[in-house]
N, C-alpha and C positions, 0 to 999 in steps of 0.2 A: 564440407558436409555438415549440416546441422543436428547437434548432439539433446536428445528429449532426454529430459527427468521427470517421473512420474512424483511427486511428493505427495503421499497422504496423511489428511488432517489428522487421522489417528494416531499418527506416529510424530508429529510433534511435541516439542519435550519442555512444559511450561517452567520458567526464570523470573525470578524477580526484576523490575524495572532497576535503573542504574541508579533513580534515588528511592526506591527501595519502596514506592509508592501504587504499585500494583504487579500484576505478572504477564510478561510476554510469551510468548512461545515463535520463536524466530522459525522462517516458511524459509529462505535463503538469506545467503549473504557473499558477499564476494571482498577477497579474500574467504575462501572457506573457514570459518569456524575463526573469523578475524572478531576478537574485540570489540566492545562498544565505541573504542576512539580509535579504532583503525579500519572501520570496513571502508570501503568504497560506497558500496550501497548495500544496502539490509530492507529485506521484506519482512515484515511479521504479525502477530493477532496479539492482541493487547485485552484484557480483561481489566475496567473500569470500574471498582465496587464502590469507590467513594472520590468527594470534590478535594482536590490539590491541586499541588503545581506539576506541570509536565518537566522532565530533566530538559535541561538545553544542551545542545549541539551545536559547537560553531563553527561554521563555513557549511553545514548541513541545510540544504531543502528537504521539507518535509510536506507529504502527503497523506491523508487522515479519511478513511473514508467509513462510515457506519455501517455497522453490518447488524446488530440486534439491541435490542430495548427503547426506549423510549425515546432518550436522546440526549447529549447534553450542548453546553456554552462554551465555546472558549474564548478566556478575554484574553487578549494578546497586548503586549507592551513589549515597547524596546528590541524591537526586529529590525532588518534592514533599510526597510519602509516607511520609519517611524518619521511622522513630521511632530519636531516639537510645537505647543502650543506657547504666547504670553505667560509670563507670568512662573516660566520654569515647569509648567505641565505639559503632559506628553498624550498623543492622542491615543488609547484605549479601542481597539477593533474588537470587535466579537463575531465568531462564527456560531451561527445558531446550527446542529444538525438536528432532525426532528424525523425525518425517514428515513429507511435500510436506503443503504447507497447515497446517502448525503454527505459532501466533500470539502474538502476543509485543507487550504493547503497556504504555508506558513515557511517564515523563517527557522530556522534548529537555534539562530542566536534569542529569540524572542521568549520572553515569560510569558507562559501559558498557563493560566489558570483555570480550569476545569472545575465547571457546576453541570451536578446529575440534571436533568428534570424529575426524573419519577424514577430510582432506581438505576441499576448498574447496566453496562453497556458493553457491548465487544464490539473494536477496531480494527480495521486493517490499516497498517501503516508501510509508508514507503518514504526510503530517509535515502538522500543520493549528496556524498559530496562533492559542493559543486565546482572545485577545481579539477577532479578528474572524470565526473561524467555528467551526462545530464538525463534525469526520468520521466518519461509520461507517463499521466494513466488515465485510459478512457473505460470506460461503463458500456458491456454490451448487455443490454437487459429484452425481454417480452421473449416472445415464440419465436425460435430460429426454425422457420423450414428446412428440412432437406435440401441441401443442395445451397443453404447460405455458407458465402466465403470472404476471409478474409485475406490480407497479404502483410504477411509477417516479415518486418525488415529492418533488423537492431544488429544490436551483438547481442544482447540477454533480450530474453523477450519471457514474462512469467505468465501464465492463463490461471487467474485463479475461478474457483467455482465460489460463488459468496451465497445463491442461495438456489435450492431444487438441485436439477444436475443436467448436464449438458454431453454431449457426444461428442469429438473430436478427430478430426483425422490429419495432422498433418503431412503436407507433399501425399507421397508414396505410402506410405507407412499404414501401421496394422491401425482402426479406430481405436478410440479411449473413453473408456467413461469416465467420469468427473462427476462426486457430489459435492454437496456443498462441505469448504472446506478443503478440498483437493485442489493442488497446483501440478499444472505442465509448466516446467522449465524446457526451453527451445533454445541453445548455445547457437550461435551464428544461422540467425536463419536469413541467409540473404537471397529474398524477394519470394519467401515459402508460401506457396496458396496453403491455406487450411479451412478444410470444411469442418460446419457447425449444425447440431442441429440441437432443441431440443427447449423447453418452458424456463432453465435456469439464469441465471444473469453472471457473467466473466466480466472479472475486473481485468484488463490487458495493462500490465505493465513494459513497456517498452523501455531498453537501456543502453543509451550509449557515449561511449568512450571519450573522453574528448582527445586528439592526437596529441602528443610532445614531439 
């Protein structure tokens, strides 16, 4: 049977980042209440007031999605991916985000350098490591009619609300509202219809396990 948690945005409890360069406010994590060098995977909101380096994570994927302000760069170096260049230089990526819901997804080993464009930003991040699991995440955004569905099939599966607010009804169960800022946690939902309705946009994190 698959177990919902309702989390609301209100009730998140903002932390400093791990190099001490902005503040998080953790949405989940697994391991509950595990450490920055022991979760499995960690959902959270990041508030961005100024240009640094991102902390690294190694053996971590990371996913980066905008959720407010203008926008910023990240230059990335020294990731997984990295092909060195001639000469002992190394090739320099950048992810431009410039709209709500603009995605940005990176090594946890890579140096990220982070430039505002026009002022400070909030993030949604999704950090999974990747020797024990692996995360998606997809963007359902515009007008859900009545009676749109989706089929939820993970071990964790998160519905966060990023902007407006949306209705939910998983399986059987009583509907939900969701504003922006609100997450449904869905523990084992294996092959759960859930209907949608409503103008807000769900970031759907999917997560799972990898066997031993």
């Amino acid at each position: 049977m698959a177990t919902l948690t309702l989390i609301r945005g209100a009730d998140l409890v903002a932390a400093p980042w791990k190099n001490g360069g902005g503040v998080t406010r953790e949405v989940a994590a697994y391991p509950s209440n595990a450490g920055l060098n022991e979760f499995a995977w960690r959902v959270s909101i990041a508030d961005v007031a100024q240009a640094g380096p991102f902390s690294r994570f190694e053996g971590v994927d990371r996913t980066l999605v905008l959720l407010s302000g203008v926008g910023m760069v990240l230059d990335e170096t020294g990731g997984l991916k990295e092909v060195p260049l001639g000469g002992g230089t190394s090739r320099v990526q950048s992810h431009t985000l410039t709209q709500a819901l603009d995605i940005a997804r990176f090594d946890g080993e890579s140096q990220i350098d982070a430039r505002l464009i026009d002022g400070a930003t909030r993030d949604f991040n999704l950090m999974v490591r990747r020797d024990v699991a692996q995360g998606e995440l997809d963007v359902w955004r515009g007008q859900m009619q009545q009676g749109t569905r989706r089929t939820l099939s993970a071990d964790v599966v998160l519905l966060f609300c990023a902007s407006g607010s949306v209705r939910l009804k998983p399986g059987d169960t009583q509907a939900l509202q969701l504003e922006a800022g609100d997450t449904l946690r869905i523990d084992a939902p294996s092959a759960l219809q859930c209907a949608l309705e409503g103008a807000g946009a769900v970031l759907a994190v999917s997560i799972r396990y990898t066997p031993r």
